[in-house]
C-alpha positions in Angstrom: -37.8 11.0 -13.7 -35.5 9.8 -16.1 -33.7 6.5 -16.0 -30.5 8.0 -16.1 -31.2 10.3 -13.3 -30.0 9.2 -9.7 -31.6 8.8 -6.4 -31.7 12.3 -4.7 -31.3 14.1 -7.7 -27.8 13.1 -8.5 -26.7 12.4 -12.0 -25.5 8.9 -13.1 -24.4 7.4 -16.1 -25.1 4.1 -17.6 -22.5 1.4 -15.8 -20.0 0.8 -17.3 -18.3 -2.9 -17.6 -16.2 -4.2 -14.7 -12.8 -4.3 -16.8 -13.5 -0.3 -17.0 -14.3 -0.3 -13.9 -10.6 -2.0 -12.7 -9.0 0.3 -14.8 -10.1 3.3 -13.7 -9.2 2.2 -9.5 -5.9 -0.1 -10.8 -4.5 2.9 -13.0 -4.7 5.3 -10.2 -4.0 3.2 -7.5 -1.1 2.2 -9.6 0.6 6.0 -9.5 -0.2 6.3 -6.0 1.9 3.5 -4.7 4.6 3.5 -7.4 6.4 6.5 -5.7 6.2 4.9 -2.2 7.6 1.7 -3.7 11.0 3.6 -5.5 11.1 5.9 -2.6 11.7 2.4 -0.7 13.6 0.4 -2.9 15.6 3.5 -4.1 16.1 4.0 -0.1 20.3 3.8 0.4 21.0 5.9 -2.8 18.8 8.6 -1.5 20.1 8.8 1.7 23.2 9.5 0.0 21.5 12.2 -2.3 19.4 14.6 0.4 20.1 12.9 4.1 24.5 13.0 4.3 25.8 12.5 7.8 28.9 11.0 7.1 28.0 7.7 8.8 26.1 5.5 6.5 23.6 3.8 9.1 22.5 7.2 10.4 21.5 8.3 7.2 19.6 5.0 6.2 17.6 5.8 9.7 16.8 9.6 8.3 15.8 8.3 5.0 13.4 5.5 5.9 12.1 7.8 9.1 11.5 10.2 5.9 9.7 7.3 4.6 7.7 6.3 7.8 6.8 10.3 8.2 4.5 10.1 4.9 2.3 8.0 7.1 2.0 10.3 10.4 -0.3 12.1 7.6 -2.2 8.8 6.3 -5.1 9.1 9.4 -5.4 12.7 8.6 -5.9 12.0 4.9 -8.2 9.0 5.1 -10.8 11.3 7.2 -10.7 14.4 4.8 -10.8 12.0 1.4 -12.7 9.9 3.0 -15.0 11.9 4.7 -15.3 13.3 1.3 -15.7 10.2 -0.9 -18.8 9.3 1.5 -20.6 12.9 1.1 -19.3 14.0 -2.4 -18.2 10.2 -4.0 -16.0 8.0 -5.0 -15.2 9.4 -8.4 -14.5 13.1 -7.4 -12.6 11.6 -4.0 -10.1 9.6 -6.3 -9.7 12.2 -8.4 -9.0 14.4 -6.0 -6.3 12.0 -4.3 -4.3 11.4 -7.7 -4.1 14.6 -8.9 -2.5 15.2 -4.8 0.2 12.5 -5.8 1.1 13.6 -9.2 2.3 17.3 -7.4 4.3 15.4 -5.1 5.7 12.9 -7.8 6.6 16.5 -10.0 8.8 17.4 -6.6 10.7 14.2 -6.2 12.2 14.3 -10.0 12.6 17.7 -9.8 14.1 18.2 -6.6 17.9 19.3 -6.4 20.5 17.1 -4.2 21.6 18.2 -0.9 25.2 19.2 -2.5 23.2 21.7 -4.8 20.6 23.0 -2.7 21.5 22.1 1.3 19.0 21.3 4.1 16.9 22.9 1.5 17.0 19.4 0.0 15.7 17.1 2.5 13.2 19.8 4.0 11.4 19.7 0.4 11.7 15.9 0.3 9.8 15.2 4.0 6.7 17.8 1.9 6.4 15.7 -0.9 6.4 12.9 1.3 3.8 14.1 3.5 1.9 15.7 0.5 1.7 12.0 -0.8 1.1 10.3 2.7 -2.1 12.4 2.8 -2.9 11.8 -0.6 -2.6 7.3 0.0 -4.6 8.0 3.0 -7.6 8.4 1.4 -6.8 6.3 -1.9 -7.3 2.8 -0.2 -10.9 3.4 1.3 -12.5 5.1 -1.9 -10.7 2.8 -4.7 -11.8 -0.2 -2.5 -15.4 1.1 -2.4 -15.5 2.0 -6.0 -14.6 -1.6 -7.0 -17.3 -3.3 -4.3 -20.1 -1.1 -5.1 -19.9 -2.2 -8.7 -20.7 -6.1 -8.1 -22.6 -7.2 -5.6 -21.9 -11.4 -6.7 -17.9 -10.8 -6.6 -16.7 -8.7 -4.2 -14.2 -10.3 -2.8 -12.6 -10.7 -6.9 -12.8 -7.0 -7.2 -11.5 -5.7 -4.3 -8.8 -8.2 -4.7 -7.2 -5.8 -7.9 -6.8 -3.3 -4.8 -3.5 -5.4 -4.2 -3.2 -7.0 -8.0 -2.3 -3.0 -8.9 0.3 -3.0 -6.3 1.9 -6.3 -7.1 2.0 -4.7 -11.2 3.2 -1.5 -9.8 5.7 -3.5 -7.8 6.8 -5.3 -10.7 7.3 -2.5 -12.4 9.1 -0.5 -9.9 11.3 -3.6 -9.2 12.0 -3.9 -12.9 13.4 -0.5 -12.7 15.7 -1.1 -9.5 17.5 -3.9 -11.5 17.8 -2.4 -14.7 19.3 0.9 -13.2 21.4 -1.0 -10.8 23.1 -3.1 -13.6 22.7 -0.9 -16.4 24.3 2.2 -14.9 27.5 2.9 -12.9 27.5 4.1 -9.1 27.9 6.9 -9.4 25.6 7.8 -12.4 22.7 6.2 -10.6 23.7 8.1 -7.6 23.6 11.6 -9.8 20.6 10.9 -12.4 19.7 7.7 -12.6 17.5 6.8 -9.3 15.0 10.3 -11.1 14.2 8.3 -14.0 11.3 6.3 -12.4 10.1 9.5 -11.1 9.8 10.8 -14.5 7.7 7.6 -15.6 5.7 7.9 -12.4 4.4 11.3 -14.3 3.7 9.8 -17.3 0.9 7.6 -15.2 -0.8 10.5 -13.5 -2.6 12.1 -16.5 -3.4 8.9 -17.6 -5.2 7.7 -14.3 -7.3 11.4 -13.9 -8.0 10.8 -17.6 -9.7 7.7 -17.1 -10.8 8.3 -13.2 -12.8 11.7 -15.0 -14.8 9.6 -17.1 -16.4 6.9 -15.0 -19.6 6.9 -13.4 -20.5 6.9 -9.9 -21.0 3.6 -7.9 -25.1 2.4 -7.9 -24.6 1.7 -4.1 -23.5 5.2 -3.0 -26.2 6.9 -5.4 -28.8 4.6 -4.0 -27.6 5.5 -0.2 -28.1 8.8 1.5 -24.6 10.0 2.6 -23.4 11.0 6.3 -23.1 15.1 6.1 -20.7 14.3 9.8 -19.2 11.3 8.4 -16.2 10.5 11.1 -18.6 11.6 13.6 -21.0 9.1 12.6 -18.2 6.2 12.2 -16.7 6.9 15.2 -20.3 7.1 17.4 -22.1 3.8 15.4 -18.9 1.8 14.2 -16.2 2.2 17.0 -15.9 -2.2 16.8 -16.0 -2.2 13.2 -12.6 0.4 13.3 -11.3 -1.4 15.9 -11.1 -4.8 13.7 -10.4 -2.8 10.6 -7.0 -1.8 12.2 -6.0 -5.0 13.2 -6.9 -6.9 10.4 -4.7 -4.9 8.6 -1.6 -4.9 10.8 0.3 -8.0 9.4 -0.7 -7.3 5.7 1.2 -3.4 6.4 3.9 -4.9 8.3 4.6 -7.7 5.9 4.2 -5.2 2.9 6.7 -2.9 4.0 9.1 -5.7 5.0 9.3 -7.4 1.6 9.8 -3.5 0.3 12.9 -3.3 3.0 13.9 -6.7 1.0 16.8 -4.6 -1.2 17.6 -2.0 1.7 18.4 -5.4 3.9 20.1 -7.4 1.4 23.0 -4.1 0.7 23.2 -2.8 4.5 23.1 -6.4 6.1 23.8 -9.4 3.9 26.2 -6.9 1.8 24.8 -8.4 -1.5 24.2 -6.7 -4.4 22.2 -4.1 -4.9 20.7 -6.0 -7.9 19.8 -9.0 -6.1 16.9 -7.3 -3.7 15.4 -5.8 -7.0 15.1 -9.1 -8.7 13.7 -10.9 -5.6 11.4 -8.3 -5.1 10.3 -8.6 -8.9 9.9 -12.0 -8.7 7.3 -11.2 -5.4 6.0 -8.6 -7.4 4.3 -11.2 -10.0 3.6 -13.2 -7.2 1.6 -11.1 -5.0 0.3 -9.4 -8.3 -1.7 -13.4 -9.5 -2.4 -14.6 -6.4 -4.1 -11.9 -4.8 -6.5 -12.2 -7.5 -7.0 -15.9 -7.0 -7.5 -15.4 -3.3 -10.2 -12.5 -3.7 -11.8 -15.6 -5.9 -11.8 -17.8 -3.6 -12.7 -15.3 -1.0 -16.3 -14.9 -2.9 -16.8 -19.2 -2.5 -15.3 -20.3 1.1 -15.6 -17.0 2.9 -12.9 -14.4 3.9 -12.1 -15.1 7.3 -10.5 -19.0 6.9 -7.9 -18.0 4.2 -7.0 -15.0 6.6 -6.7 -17.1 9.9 -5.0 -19.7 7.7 -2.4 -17.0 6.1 -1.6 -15.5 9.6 -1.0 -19.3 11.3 1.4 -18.8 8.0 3.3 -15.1 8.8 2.9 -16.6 12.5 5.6 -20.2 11.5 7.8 -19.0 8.9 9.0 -15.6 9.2 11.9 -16.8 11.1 13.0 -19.5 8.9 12.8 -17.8 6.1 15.1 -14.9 7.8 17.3 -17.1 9.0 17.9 -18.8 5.4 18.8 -15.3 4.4 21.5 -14.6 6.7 23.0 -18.2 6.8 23.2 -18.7 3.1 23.0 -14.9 1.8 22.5 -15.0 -1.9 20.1 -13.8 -4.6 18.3 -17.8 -4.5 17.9 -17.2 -0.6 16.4 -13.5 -1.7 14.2 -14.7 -4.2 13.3 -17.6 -1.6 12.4 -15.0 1.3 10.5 -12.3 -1.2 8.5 -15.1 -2.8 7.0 -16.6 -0.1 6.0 -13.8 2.0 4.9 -12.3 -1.0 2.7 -15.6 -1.7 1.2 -15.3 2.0 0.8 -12.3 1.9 -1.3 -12.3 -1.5 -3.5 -15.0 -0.1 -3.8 -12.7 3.2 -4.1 -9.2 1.0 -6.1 -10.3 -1.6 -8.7 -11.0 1.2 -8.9 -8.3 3.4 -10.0 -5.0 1.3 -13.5 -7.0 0.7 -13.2 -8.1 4.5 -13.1 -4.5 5.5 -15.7 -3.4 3.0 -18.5 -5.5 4.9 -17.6 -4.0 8.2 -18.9 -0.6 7.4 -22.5 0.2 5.8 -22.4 2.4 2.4 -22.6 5.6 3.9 -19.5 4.7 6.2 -17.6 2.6 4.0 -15.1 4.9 2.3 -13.7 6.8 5.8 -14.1 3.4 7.9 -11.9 1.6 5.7 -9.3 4.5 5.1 -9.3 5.3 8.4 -9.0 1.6 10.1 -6.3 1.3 7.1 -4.4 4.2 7.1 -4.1 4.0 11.2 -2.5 0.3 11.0 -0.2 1.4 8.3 1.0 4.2 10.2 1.7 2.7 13.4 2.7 -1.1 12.0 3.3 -0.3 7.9 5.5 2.7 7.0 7.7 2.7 10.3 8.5 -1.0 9.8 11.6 -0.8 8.0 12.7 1.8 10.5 11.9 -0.6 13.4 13.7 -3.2 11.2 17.3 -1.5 10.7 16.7 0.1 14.5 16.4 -3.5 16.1 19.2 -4.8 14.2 21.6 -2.1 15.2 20.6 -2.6 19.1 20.9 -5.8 19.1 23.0 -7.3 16.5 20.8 -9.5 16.0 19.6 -9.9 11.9 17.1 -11.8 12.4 15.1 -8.5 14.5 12.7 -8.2 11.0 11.1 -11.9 11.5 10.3 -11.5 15.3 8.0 -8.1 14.0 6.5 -10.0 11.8 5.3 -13.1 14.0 3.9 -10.2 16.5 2.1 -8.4 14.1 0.7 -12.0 12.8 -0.6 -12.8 16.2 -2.2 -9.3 16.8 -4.1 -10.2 13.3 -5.4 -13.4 14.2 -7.1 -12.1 16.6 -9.0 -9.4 14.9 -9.7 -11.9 12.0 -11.1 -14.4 14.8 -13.4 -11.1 16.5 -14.5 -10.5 12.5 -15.8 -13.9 12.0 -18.1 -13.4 14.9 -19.2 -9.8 13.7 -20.0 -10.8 9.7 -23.1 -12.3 8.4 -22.2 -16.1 7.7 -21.9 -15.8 3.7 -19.2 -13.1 4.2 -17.2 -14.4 7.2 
């Protein structure tokens, strides 16, 4: 048989090098969570566009429950994309999951306001939404495998660009929020404007399937012989290893979706600004975007489970001061102070866990254990966080609701970290 022919009589190509290899997962991975982000940080001026009650809070609520709805979808996603990555491959389930984002990137430019169209409007909104929830769900599991499967010294480096992409595509959607917010006038960034990052968003999208078409498959999952049943199987061998996936990635979701509530906070609480939460989130942006790298690193020298422990013991003492600098001295330095440094824990934290997750499952598992552990934590801790966030504040009063989240989902990771350290082999944990 050939060289170039696969195990089981699937083709392969020759690899290729690991900076095609980023490319391919960071390009895509790039699209799929630069809509989430602008749908985030875009969040009070679309209320105002599709979700108009008249009273300002209420529509804030509908908007980011629109947000958090994307992820009642995320589970459902990770099985089928993942399910499929596992029996049919990385490549063709990543393909599969961008070309699912750029259809619902196409509705959200295109979409008419609720003054043209009526309920109409907001209706089509919560589809794209849930087109792309479904589409993320099974992103995270199959990018993550297709960038561990191609190294076997550095996985921990690699799997790190899983969150490298985001901080770059947070950086860029940041840079957006603070150039249309200064640049244009209230009202034409509530008519056109906020569309305009929608229209770049589909300027990625043929790019990514472009690139994603011409890679090769992974040597591990063309070596391994693929699960025809494969959430059966995860669910019957690997119930502990789901169990820890999902927790581990409760305070990385939480905290993520906190710092992206950054700009919605800093307008409907602090009444800064609408500038001053984009630039504090750009400035995380470059954080989270280096660091994570340098963690992944160091994950592949020390182990993954002390930097984790250590990052949560983190999350776990100084959400609340960091809060409470916020409301006490409420300016774009206190911002920039808050988004930095749980953007800096959380690289050191996030960085870490997509190669963390990967050695929990076997090959022929790996793609729908780690969307599905993922995508379940996210949905429950992740996309409804901001929710949570402006719900607490508005039952108690209290502004500093966001930090107490934060220290409980810290603790609820600690102790999946701790119950991974006893479950990987000693060069991993």
């Amino acid at each position: 048989m050939p060289a170039d022919v696969a195990l089981h009589g699937r083709a392969t190509r020759e690899q290729p090098p690991i900076h095609r290899v980023i490319l391919a997962a960071s390009v895509g991975n790039a699209l799929e969570w630069f809509d989430f982000l602008i749908y985030g940080y875009f969040a009070v001026t679309i209320s105002k566009v599709f979700f108009p009650t008249g009273n300002e809070t209420v529509s804030l609520l509908v908007t980011l429950g629109t947000f958090g709805l994307a992820y009642l979808v995320r589970p459902l996603g990770a099985i089928v994309l993942g399910a499929y990555a596992d029996r049919a491959g990385r490549k063709a389930a990543l393909m599969m999951s961008i070309l699912l984002m750029m259809i619902g990137t196409t509705v959200m430019a295109l979409i008419p306001s609720y003054e043209a169209i009526g309920v109409a409007a907001p209706i089509i909104v919560m589809l794209a939404r849930l087109l792309q929830g479904f589409s993320v769900g099974g992103e995270f599991g199959s990018s993550t495998a297709f960038l561990v499967e191609h190294s076997e010294k550095r996985k921990g480096f690699m799997a790190s660009w899983q969150w490298a992409s985001q901080g770059v595509t947070a950086l860029v959607a940041s840079s957006f929020g603070v150039a249309l917010s200064t640049m244009l006038a209230p009202d034409q960034l509530l008519s056109w404007g906020w569309r305009i990052p929608f229209f770049f968003g589909l300027l990625i999208g043929p790019v990514g399937f472009y690139i994603r078409s011409h890679m090769a498959e992974t040597p591990e999952f063309v070596a391994a012989e693929p699960s025809q049943t494969p959430l059966r199987s995860l669910l019957a061998e690997h119930p502990g290893a789901v169990l820890i996936a999902i927790g581990a990635s409760i305070i990385s979701n939480s905290s993520n979706y906190l710092i992206l509530y950054i700009p919605t906070y800093a307008v409907s609480q602090l009444h800064l600004p609408q500038s001053t939460g984009y630039i504090a989130t750009l400035v995380g942006a470059v954080i989270l975007g280096s660091v994570a790298l340098v963690a992944g690193h160091w994950s592949d020298k020390i182990g993954r489970t002390r930097i984790m422990l250590a990052m949560t013991v983190l999350f776990f003492l100084t959400s609340y001061p960091i809060f409470a600098a916020m409301v006490a001295w409420p300016s774009l330095a206190t911002a920039i102070l808050a988004a930095g440094w749980l953007s800096l824990v959380k690289a050191g934290y996030s960085g870490v866990l997509p190669s963390l997750l990967s050695e929990l499952f076997p090959v022929e598992a790996r793609a729908i254990g780690m969307s599905f552990g993922y995508s379940v934590s996210v949905t429950i801790f992740g996309g409804f966080a901001p929710f949570i966030a402006t719900w607490l504040i508005a039952q108690t009063g209290d502004k500093l609701s966001p930090s107490y989240y934060l220290m409980a989902t810290a603790l609820l990771s600690m102790v999946a970290i701790a119950a991974a350290a006893r479950r990987l082999p000693p060069r991993a944990a």
